[in-house]
C-alpha positions in Angstrom: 34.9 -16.5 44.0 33.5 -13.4 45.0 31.3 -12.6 41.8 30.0 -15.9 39.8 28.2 -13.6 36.8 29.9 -14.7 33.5 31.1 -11.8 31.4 30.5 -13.7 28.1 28.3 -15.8 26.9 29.1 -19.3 27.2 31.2 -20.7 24.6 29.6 -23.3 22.5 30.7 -24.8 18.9 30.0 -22.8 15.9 29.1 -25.3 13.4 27.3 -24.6 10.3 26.7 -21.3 11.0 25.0 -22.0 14.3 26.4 -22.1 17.7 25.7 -25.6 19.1 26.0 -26.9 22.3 28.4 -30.0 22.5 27.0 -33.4 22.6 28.0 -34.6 26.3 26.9 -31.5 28.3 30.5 -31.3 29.3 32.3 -27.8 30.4 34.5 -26.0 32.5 35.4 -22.4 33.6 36.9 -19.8 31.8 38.7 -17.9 34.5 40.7 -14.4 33.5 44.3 -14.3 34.3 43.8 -10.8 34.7 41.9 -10.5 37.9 40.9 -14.3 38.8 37.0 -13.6 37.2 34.6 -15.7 35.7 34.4 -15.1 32.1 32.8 -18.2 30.3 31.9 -21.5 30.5 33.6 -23.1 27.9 32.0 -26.8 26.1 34.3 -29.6 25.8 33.5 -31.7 22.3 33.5 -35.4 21.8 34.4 -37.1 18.2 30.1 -37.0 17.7 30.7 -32.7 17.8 33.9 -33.3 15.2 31.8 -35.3 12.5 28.6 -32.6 12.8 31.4 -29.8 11.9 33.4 -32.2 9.0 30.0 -33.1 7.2 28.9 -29.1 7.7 32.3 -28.1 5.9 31.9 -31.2 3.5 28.7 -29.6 2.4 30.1 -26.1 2.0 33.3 -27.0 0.7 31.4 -27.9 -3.0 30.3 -24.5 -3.8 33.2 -22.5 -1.8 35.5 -24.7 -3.7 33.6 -23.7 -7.0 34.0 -20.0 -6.5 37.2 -18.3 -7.7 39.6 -17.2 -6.0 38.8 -13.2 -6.3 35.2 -13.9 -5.4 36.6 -15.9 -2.4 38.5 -13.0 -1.1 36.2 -10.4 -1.3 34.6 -11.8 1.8 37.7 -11.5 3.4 38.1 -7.7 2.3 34.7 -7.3 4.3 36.0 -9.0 7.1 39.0 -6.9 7.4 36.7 -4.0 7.0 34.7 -5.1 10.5 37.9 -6.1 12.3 38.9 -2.5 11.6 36.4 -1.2 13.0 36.0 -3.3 16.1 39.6 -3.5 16.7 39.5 -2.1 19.9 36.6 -4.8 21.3 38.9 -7.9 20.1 41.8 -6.7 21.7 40.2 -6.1 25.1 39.3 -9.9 24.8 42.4 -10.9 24.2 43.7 -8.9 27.6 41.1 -10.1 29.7 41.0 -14.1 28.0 44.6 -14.4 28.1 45.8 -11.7 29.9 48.3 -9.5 27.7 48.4 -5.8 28.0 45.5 -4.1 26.2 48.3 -2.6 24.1 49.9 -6.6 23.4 46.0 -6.9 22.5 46.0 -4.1 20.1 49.3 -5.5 18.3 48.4 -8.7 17.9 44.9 -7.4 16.2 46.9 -5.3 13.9 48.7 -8.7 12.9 46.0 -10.6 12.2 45.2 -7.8 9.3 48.5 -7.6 8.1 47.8 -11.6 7.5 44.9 -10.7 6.0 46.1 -8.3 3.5 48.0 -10.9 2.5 45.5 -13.6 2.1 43.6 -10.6 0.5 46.3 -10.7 -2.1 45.6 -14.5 -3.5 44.3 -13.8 -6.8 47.6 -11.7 -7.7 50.0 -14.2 -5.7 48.3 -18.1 -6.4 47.9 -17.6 -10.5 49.8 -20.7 -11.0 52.0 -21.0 -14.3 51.4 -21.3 -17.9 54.0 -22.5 -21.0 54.4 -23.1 -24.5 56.2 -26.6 -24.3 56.0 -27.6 -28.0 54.7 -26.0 -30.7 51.0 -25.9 -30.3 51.1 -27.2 -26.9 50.6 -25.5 -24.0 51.1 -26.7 -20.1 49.8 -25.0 -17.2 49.4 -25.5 -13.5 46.5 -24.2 -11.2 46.3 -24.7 -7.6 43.4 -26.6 -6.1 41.8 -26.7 -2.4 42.6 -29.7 -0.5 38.9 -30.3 0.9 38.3 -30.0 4.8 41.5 -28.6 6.8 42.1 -28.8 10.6 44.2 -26.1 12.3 44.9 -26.3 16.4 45.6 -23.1 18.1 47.6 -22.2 21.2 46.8 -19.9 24.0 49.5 -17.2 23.6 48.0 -16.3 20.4 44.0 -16.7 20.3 43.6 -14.2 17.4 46.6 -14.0 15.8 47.7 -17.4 15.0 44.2 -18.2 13.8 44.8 -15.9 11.0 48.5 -17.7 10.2 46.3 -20.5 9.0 42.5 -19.5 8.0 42.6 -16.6 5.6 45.1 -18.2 3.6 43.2 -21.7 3.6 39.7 -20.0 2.7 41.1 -18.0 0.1 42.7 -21.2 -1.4 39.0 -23.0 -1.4 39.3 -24.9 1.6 36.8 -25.2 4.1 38.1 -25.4 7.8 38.0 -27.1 11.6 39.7 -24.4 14.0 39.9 -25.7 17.3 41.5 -23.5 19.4 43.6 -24.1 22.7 41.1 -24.5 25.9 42.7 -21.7 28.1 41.5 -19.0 24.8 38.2 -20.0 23.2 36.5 -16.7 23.2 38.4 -14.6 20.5 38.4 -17.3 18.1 34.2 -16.9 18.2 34.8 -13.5 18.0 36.5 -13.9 14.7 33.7 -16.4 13.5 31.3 -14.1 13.9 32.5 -11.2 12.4 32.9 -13.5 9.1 29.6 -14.4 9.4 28.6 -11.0 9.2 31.0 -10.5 6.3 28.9 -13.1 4.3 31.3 -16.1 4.6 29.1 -18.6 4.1 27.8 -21.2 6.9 29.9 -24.2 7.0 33.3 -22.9 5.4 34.4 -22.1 9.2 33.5 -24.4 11.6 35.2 -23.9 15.2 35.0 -27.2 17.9 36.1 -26.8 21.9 37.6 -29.6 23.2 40.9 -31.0 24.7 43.3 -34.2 24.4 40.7 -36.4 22.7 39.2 -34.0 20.4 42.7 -33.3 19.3 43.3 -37.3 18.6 40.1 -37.3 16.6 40.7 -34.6 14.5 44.0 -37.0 13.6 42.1 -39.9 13.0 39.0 -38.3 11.1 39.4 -39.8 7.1 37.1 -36.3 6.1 40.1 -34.3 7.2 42.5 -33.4 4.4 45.1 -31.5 6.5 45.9 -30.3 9.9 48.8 -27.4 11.4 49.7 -27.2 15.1 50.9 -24.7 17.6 52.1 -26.0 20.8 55.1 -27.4 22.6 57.6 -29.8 21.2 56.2 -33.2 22.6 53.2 -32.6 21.3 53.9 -31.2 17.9 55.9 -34.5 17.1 53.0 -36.5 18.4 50.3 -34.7 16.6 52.5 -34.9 13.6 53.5 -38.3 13.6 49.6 -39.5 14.3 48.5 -37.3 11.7 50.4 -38.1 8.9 50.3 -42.3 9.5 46.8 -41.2 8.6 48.2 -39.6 5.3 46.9 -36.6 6.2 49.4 -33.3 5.1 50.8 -31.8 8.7 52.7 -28.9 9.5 53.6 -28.8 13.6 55.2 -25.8 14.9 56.8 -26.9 18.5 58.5 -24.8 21.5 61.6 -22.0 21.1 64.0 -21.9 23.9 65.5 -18.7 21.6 69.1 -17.5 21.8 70.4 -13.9 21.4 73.4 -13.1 21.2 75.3 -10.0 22.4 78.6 -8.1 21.6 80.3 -5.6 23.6 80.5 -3.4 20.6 76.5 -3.3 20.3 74.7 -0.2 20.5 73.9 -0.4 24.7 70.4 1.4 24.2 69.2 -0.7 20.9 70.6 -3.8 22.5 69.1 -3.1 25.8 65.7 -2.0 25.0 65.0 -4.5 22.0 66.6 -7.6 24.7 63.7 -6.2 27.4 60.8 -6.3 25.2 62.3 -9.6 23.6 62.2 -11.9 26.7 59.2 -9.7 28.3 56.7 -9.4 25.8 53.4 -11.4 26.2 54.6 -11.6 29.6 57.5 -14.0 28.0 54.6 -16.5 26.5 55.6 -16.5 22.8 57.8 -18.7 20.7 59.8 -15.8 19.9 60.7 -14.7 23.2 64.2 -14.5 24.4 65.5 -17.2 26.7 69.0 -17.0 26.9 71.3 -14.0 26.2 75.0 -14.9 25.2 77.2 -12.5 26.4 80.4 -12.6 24.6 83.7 -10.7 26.6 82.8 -7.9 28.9 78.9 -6.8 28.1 78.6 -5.6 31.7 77.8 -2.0 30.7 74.9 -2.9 28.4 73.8 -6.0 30.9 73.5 -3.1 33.7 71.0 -1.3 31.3 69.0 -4.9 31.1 68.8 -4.8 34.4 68.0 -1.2 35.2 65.0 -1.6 32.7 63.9 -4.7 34.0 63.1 -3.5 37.3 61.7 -0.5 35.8 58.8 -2.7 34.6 55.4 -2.2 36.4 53.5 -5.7 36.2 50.0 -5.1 35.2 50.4 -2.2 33.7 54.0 -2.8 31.7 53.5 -6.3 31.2 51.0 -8.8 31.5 49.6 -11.7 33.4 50.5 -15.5 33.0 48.2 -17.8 31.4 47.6 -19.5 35.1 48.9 -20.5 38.4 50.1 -23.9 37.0 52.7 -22.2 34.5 53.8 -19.1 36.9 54.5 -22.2 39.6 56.3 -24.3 36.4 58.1 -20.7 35.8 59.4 -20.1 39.3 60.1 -24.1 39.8 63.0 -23.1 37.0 64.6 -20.0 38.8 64.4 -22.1 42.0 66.4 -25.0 40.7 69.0 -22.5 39.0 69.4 -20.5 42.4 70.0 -23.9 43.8 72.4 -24.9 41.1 74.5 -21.7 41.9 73.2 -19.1 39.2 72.9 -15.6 40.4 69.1 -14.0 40.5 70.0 -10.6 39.7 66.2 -9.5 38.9 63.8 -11.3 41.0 59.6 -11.3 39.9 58.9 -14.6 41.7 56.7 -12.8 44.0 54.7 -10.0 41.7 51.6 -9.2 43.1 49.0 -6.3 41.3 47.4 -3.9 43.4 43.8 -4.9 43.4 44.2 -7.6 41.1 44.7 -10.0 44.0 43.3 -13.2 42.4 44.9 -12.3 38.8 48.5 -14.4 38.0 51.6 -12.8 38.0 55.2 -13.3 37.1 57.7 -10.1 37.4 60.1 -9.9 34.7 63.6 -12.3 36.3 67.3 -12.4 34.6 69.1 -14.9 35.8 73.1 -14.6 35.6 75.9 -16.5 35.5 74.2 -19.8 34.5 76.3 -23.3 33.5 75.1 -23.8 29.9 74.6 -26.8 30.5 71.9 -26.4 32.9 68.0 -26.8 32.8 67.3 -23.2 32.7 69.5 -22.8 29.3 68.7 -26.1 27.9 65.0 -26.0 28.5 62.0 -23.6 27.6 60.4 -21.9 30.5 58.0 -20.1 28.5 57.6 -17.1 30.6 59.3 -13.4 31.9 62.6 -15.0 32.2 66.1 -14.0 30.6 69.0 -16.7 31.4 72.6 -15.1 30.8 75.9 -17.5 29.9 79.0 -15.4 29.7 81.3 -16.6 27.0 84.9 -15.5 25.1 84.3 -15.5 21.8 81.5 -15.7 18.9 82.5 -18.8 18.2 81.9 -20.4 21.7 78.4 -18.5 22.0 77.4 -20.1 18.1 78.5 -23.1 19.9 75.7 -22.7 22.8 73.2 -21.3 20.6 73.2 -24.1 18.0 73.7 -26.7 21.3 70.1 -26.0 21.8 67.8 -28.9 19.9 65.6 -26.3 19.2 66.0 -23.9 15.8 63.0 -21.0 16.1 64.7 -18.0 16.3 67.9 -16.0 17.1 69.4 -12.9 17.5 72.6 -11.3 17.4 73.8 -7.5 18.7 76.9 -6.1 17.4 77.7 -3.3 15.4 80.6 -5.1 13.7 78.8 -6.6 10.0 81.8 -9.2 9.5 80.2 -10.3 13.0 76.9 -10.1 12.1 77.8 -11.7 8.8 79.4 -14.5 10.4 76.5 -15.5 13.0 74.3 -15.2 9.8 76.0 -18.0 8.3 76.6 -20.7 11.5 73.4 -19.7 13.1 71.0 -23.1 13.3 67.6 -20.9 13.3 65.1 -20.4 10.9 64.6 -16.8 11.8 67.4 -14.7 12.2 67.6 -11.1 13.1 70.7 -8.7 13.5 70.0 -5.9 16.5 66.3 -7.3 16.5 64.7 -9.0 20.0 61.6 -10.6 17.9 63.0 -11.4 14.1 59.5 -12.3 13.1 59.5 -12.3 9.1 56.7 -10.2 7.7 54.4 -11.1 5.4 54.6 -12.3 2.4 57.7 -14.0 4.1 56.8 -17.5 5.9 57.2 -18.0 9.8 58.8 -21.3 10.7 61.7 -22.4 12.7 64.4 -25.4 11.5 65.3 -28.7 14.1 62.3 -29.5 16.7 61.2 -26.3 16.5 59.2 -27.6 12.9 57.9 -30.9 11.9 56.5 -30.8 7.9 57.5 -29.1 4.8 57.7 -24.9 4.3 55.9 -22.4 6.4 52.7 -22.1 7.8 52.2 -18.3 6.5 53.4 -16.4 3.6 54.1 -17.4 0.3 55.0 -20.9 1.4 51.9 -21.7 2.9 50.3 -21.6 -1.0 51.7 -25.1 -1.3 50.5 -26.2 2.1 46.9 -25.7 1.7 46.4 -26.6 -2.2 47.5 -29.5 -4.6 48.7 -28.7 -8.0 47.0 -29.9 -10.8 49.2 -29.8 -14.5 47.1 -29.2 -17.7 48.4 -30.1 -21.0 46.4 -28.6 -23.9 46.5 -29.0 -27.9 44.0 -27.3 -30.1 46.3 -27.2 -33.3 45.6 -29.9 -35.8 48.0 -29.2 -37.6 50.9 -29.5 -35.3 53.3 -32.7 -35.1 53.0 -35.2 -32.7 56.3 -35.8 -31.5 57.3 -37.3 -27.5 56.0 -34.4 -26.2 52.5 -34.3 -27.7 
């Protein structure tokens, strides 16, 4: 490596307030996707760092838990005041940690607030209920904070994803463990810093680096009330099968392998425009990226403007970089075997290079057509710029594909016919569903969550839904009247 100067600081655990060095002296390099330079060096934790950050948010979690809820988010209000105002600084992180556009960086800032406003909106959203049952008695409910929460972050999203979980959890009462994915630790200190700063006080957030065995411990650990995941589908199950023979609550959010479907009658332009940025954004490294496009009957004309738009694309400028060369070589083992298998490569980015970003990892945007839908490349997440095509006959036979899939994330459909539309509604096996939409990601106060092994646990891990998650309900029954009959209810 030609320049061995860090950019950031290295990247220790933030526990109690304090940035703390792990336990075992253990690290590795943070290397940018970008551009192939040295960001950070990045501590790996044992289960010794987990128990320092449990007991730091076991001792914070008494008097956060004790505050009410409004007093609770008026933190976060000053928090979303400073990542305002430093918007700009956490999405050029984001670009140069994980290797999206600066504008991809921007968006997925201007996410995280929109979950904030949200989690901003507790006191007028988590008021419980409150009914006369009998006369002079009274039943209500409140909501109370579990304790100590976990939450394990992915890559794809280092800010954004983050904030599906721990504004919402905070606000609640809880006090939280974020241990975000290896390949992104930097934003998530980012974020705990600026809460700092907001005057969150030490302890409520703690964040921990670590991999496979830090993952297992936070499990295992009795002082941890309840964990969420984002990952791939092996891993969800695992975690949430571990987890919850440790009666811990778990919500798991596994891998995609979305379907969109297309109609000849679709408008070509909408359909064509919101299909590239589908299977292209985040350089195709989300859960909501399109996989495989259905084409039912003769979509040649609007497949032609896919195309013509795909090669358009200027990588590094357009779209982004991949995570590292271990997923762009997974990526292009997957077009390999399809070319192989006798599927047509009509837009090839197996060999992207950027101008003077030699060392930096790179994946062109690819649609491969004509593929058997039977075949790896439809059945399997690739998890980058790739769009698979399966021609079909009718609706009915592409429903058929789409709900073939094990997974249930998200799906798509393009027509300009509403019986259509009305009918893919209806059979479609996905939990988010869009009509003449690439990326049907529900906004707030609606949850995100898919159906099948896309989700392991009850409900959603944001919106509404997530109110459940992250409390426990306790039921008060009251009687002040004297005078009032006892009777079965009272």
């Amino acid at each position: 490596m030609a320049n061995t100067k860090m950019k950031y600081p290295e990247v220790m655990n933030y526990i109690g307030g304090k940035l703390i060095p792990c336990k075992n002296g253990k690290y590795f390099d943070k290397i940018s996707p970008v551009d192939g330079s040295l960001l950070s060096k990045v501590h790996i934790s044992s289960s010794d760092d987990l128990n320092e950050a449990v007991n730091a948010a076991q001792k914070a979690f008494i008097e956060w838990s004790d505050k009410t809820v409004k007093d609770r988010v008026q933190i976060l209000y000053k928090y979303k005041n400073l990542l305002e105002k430093y918007h700009e600084d956490h999405a050029r992180i984001i670009h140069e940690e994980i290797g999206k556009t600066i504008e991809e960086g921007r968006q997925e800032v201007s996410k995280s607030l929109e979950l904030l406003e949200f989690a901003c909106s507790m006191p007028q959203v988590a008021t419980g209920s409150i009914l006369n049952v009998s006369a002079g008695v009274e039943c209500r409910t409140e909501h109370i904070p579990l304790g100590v929460v976990a939450s394990i972050s992915p890559f794809n999203f280092p800010h954004m994803v983050p904030h599906w979980t721990l504004p919402n959890a905070l606000a609640l009462g809880n006090t939280m463990i974020l241990k975000p994915s290896p390949a992104a630790p930097i934003s998530p200190i980012r974020i705990a810093e600026l809460l700092h700063d907001a005057g969150l006080p030490s302890g409520v957030l703690n964040i921990i680096n670590g991999e496979r065995e830090l993952v297992e411990a936070i499990c295992d650990h009795p002082g941890i009330q309840a964990v969420t995941f984002v990952g791939s589908t092996p891993v969800a199950k695992a975690l949430y099968t571990r987890a919850s023979a440790n009666l811990k609550r778990v919500l798991t959010l596994g891998s995609a392998n979305n379907h969109l479907i297309l109609l000849p009658d679709a408008n070509p332009e909408m359909a064509a425009t919101n299909i590239i940025a589908s299977f292209t954004g985040t350089a195709g490294q989300r859960c909501m990226s399109a996989c495989v496009l259905v084409a039912v009957g003769d979509c040649n004309h609007i497949i032609q403007r896919i195309v013509e738009l795909a090669k358009a694309i200027k990588v590094g400028t357009d779209m982004g970089a991949i995570i590292n060369a271990e997923s762009r070589d997974r990526i292009k083992g997957f077009i390999d075997r399809a070319e192989r298998d006798g599927a047509k490569i009509v837009v090839d980015g197996r060999n992207a290079v950027v101008e003077g970003k030699e060392n930096g990892v790179y994946f062109g945007p690819t649609i491969v057509d004509f593929a058997n839908p039977n075949s790896e490349i439809v059945t399997t997440e690739n998890f980058g710029p790739v769009l698979t095509i399966v021609r079909v006959k009718t609706l009915e036979e592409a429903l058929g594909v789409a709900n073939s899939s094990p997974y249930g994330n998200g799906s798509s459909i393009f027509t300009q016919n509403g019986k259509s539309a009305q009918i893919f509604v209806q059979k479609i096996e996905a939990g988010m569903v869009g009509i003449n939409v690439g990326v049907p990601v529900p906004r707030e106060p609606f949850g995100f969550g898919g159906w099948k092994d896309s989700k392991f646990g009850t409900g959603d891990i944001t919106g509404e839904s997530s109110i459940n998650f992250w409390t426990k309900t306790k039921k008060i029954t009251t009687k002040w009247n004297p005078e009032a009959k006892v009777n079965w209810m009272s």
